[in-house]
C-alpha positions as CSV (number, residue, x, y, z in Angstrom):
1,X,16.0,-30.7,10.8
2,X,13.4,-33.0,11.9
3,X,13.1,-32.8,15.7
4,X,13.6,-30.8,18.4
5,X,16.2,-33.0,19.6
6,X,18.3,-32.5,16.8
7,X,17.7,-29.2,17.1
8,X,18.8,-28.8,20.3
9,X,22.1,-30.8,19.5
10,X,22.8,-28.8,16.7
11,X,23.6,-25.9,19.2
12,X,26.4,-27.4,19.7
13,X,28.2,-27.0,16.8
14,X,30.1,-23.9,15.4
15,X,28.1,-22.9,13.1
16,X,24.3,-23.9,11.9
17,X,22.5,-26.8,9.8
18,X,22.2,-25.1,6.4
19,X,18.5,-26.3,6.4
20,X,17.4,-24.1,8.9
21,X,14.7,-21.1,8.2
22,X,15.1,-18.2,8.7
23,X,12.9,-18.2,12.3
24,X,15.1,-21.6,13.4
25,X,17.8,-19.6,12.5
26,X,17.0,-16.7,14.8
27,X,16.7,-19.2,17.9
28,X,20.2,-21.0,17.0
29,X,21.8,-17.7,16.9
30,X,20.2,-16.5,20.3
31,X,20.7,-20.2,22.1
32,X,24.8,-19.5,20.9
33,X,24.8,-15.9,22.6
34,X,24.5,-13.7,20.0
35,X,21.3,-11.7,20.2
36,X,22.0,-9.2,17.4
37,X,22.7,-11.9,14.7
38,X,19.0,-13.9,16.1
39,X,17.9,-10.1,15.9
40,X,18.7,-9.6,12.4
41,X,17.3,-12.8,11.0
42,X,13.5,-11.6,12.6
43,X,13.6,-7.6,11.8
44,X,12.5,-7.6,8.7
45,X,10.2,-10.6,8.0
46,X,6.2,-9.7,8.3
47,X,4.8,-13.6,9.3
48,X,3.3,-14.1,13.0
49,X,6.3,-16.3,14.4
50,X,9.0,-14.0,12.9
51,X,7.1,-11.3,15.3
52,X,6.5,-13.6,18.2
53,X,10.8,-14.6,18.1
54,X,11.1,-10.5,17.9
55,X,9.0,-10.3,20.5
56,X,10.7,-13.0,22.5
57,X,14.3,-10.8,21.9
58,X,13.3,-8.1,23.2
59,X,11.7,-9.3,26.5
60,X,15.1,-10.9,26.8
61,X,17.0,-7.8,26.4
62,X,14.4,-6.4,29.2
63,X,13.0,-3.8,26.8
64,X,9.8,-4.7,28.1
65,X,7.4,-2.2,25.9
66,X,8.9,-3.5,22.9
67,X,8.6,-6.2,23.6
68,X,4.8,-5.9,24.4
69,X,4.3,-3.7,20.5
70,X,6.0,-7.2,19.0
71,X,3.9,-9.3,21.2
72,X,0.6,-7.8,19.8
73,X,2.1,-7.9,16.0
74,X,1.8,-11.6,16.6
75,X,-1.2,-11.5,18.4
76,X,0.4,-12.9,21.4
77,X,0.4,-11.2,25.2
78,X,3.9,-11.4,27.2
79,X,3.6,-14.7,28.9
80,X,4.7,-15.3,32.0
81,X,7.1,-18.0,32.2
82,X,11.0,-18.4,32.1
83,X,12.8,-17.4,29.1
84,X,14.2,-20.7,28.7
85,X,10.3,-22.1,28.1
86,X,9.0,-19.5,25.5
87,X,12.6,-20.3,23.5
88,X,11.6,-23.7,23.6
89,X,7.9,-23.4,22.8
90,X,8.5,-21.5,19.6
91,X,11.3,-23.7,18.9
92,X,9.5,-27.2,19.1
93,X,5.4,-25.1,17.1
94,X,8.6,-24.2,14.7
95,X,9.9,-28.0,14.0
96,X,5.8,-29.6,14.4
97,X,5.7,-27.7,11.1
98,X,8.1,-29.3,9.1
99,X,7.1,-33.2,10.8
């Protein structure tokens, strides 16, 4: 997966690009509706993107002061814009990585 435009047409398909990480992973499986699946792929891992996608989860699911402990784990605050913008923040810092 080279850019976010692929990425985002990937969402289409049934199931995921095999070369997706485990973080991409997390944001395919949330973008395709299933939050526990994107959940599982970022409860576990210890890197600083693993905790900001947990982080994003959880302000999603509205848990709000989970949310915030997940935030600070990646040395992140709760930002203040849409949903639909932090997904695809963390989705395009994700993909600069591997240009």
């Amino acid at each position: 997966m080279k850019t976010y435009e692929e990425f985002l047409d990937s969402l289409k398909e049934s199931s995921p690009p095999k070369e997706l990480s485990t973080q991409l992973l997390a944001l395919w499986y949330d973008a395709n509706g299933d939050w526990d699946k994107a959940h599982s792929y970022v409860d576990g891992p210890t890197d600083p993107v693993s905790h900001w996608i947990h982080a994003y989860l959880h302000r999603k699911e509205g848990d709000m002061s989970n949310a915030d402990y997940w935030y600070k784990k990646a040395d992140k605050s709760r930002p203040d814009i849409p949903l639909d913008e932090e997904w695809s923040l963390i989705a395009k810092q994700l993909l600069s990585f591997t240009q």
